[in-house]
C-alpha positions in Angstrom: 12.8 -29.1 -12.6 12.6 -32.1 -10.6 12.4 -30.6 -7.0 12.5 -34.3 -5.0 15.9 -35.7 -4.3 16.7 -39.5 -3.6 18.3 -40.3 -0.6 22.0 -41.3 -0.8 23.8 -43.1 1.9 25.6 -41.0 4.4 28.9 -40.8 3.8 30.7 -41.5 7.3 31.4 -40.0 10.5 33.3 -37.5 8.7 32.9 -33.8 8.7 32.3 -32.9 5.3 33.8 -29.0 5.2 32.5 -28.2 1.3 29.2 -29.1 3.0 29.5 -27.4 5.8 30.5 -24.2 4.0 27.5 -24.5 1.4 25.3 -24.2 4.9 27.2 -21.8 6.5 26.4 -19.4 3.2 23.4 -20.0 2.7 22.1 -19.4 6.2 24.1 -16.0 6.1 22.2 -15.1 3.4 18.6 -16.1 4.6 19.7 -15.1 8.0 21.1 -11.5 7.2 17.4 -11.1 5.2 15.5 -12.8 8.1 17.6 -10.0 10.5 17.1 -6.9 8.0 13.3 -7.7 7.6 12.6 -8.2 11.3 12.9 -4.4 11.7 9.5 -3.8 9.6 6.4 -6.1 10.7 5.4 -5.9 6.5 9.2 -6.9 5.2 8.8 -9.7 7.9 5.3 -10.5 7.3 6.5 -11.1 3.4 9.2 -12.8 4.3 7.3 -15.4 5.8 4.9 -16.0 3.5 6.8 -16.3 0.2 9.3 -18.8 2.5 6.0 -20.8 3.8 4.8 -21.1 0.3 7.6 -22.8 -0.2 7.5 -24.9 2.3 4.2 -25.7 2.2 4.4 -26.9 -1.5 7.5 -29.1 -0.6 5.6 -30.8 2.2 2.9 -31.4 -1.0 5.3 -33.0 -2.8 6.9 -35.2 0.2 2.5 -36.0 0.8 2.2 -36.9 -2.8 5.0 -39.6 -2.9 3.1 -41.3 0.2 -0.3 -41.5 -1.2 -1.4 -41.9 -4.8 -4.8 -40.6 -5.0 -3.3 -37.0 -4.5 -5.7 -34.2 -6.1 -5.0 -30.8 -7.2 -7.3 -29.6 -4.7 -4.7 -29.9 -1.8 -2.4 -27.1 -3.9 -5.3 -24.7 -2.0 -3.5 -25.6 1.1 -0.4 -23.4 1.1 -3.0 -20.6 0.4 -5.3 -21.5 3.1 -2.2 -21.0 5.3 -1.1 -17.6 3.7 -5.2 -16.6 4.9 -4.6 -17.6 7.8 -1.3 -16.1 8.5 -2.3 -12.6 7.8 -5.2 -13.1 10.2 -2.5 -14.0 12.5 -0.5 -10.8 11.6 -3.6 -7.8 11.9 -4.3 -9.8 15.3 -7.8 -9.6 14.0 -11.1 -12.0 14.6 -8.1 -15.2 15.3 -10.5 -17.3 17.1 -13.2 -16.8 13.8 -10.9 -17.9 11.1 -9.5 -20.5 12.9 -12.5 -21.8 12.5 -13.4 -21.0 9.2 -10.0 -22.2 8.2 -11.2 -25.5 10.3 -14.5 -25.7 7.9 -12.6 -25.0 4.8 -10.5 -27.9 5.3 -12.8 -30.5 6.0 -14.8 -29.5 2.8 -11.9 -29.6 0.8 -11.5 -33.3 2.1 -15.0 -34.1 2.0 -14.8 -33.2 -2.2 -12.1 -35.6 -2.7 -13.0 -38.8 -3.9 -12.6 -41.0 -2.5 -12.5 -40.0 0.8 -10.0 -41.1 2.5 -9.1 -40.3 6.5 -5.3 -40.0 5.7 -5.9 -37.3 3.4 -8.1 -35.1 6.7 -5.4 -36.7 8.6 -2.7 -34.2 6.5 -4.8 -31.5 6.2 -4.7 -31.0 9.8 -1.5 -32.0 10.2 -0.6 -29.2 7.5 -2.6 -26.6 9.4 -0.7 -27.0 12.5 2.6 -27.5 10.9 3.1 -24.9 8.8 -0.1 -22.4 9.9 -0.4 -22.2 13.7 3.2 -23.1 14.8 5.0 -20.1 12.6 2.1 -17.9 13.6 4.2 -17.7 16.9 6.2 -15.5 14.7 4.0 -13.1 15.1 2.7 -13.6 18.4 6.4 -13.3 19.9 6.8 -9.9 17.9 3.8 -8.5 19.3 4.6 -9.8 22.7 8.1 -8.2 22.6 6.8 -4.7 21.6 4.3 -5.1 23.6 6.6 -5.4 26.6 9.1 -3.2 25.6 11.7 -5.7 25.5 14.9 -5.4 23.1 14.6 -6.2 19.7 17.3 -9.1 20.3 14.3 -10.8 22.0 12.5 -12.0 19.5 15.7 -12.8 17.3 16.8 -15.4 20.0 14.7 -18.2 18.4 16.7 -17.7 15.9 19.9 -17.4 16.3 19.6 -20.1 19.2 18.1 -22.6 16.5 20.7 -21.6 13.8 23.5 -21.9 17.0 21.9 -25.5 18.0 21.8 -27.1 15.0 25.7 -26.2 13.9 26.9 -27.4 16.9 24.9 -30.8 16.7 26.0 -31.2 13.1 30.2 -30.7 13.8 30.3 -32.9 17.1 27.8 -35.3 15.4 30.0 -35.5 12.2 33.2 -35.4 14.5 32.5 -37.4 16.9 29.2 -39.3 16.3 29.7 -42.6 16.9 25.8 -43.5 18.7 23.1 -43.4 16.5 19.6 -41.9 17.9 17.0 -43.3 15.6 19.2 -44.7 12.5 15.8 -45.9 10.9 14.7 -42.3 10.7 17.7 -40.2 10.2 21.1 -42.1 9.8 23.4 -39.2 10.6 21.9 -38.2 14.4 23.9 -39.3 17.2 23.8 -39.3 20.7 27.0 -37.3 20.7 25.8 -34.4 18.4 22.9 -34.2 20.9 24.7 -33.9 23.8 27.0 -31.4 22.9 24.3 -29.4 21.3 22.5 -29.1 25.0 25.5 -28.2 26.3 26.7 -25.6 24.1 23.3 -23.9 23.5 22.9 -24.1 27.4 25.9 -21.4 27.7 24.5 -19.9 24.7 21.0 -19.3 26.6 23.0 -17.9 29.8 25.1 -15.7 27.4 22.4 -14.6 25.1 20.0 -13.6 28.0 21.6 -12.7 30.6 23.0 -9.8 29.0 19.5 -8.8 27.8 17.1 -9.7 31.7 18.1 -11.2 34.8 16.0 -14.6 34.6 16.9 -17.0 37.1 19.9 -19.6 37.1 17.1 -22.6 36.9 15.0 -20.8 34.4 17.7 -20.2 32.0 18.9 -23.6 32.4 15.8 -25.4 31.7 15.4 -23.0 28.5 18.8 -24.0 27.3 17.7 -27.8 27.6 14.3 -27.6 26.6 14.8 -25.9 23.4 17.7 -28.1 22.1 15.4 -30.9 22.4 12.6 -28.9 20.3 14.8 -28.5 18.0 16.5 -32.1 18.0 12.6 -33.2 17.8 11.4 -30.9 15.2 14.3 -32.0 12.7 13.4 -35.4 13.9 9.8 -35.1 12.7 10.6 -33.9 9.5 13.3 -36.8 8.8 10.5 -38.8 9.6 8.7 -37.6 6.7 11.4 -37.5 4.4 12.2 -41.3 5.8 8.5 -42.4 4.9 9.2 -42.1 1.3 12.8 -42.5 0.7 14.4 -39.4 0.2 17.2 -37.2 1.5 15.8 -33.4 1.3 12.4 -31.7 0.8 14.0 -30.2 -2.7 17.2 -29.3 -4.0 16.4 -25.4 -3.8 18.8 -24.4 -1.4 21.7 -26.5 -2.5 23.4 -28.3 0.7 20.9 -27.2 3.0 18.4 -28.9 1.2 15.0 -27.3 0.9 12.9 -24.5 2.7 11.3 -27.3 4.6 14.2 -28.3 6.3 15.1 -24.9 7.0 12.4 -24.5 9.4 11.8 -28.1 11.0 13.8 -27.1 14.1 12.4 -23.3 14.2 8.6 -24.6 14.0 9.1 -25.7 17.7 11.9 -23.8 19.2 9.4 -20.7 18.5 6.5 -21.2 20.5 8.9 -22.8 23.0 10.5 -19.7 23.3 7.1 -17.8 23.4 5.8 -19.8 26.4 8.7 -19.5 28.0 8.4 -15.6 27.8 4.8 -15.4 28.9 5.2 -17.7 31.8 7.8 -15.6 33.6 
């Protein structure tokens, strides 16, 4: 099954509502499963890694277009990250495989031939991408029990994300009329991201409010802050996709593309949200 799909002009400033509806399922049905497992720290813990394998291997595949003397060696690298995500999850010896996972990935690049810096380049790049920045997964989950706080806490990442990005794709498709960064992803505007900051900035004062009295200011920067993690993190990922032509990171999940670009905007608005906790 061929699981890379060519880019294809967009199609105006349009909202397309068969699209939007294709998304608006499928992120029920992820969503609803992300929601049931969060209850149970194994359901969750599984969760993540069979969507991360996925992701990881779609990343592979966007690598592989780029560069031509791709090996089979990198396939150990979405297993790599499932190690080191369970370390991450028994909260166990972190700082040690860190390192070890360090070690393991220079040898792998040191075995290639030839040895090239772009491909130590990636496999750093793929460690942090999809190993340390959805390890904050678990590190919010254990921060929220830890303090007691409502469950809802550590869901707010979430639905915030979800909430952000629906927003900045209506207005943008409505209304969108200023492009952002046209040579990375045609469809962003200047429009979809202003209303997104907006919106989500009520959505923070909402969301929160009800749960802990945090300040006006802190709230608002929150709000602000994580709509541009988000904006930046599906950025990033465009600018993958952009490097070698195509539209999505696989075809997997119909009009929402792949797992990859399920999670661009989540990779960042995450840890934002965790620092944001631990700082107040």
């Amino acid at each position: 099954m061929k699981i890379i799909k060519k880019e294809k002009e967009s199609s105006g400033g349009f909202w397309n509502l068969s699209d939007f509806l294709k998304r608006l399922i499928i992120a029920l049905i992820f969503g609803g499963l992300l929601i049931i497992s969060s209850f149970n720290n194994f359901f969750l813990f599984l969760y993540l890694q069979i969507f991360l394998f996925i992701a990881g291997y779609e990343l592979l595949k966007i690598y592989k277009l780029k560069f031509y003397n791709f090996s089979w060696i990198f396939y150990f690298y979405p297993f790599l990250n499932i190690l080191l995500l369970t370390f991450f999850y028994l909260q166990k010896n972190i700082d040690l495989i860190l390192f070890c996972y360090f070690v393991i990935l220079t040898i792998i690049t040191l075995l290639r031939r030839p040895i090239s810096i772009e491909n130590l380049v990636f496999g750093l790049f793929f460690f942090i991408y999809l190993g340390i920045l959805p390890a904050h997964i678990f590190l919010l989950k254990n921060f929220v029990l830890k303090n007691k706080f409502p469950h809802w806490f550590f869901l707010f990442p979430f639905f915030f994300t979800w909430f952000n990005d629906t927003i900045a794709y209506i207005f943008g498709s409505l209304f969108g009329k200023h492009k952002i960064a046209k040579d990375i992803s045609p469809n962003k505007s200047w429009e979809g991201l202003l209303f997104s900051i907006v919106f989500s900035i009520f959505f923070v004062f909402f969301y929160l409010k009800k749960l802990k009295n945090y300040p006006f200011k802190s709230l608002l920067l929150l709000g602000v802050s994580l709509s541009l993690l988000a904006f930046f993190g599906d950025l990033l990922e465009s600018l993958m996709k952009r490097e070698v032509k195509i539209k999505d990171s696989s075809n997997l999940l119909l009009a929402h593309g792949g797992f990859l670009d399920r999670i661009d905007s989540l990779l960042f608005t995450i840890p934002g949200f965790y620092y944001f906790l631990i700082n107040q």
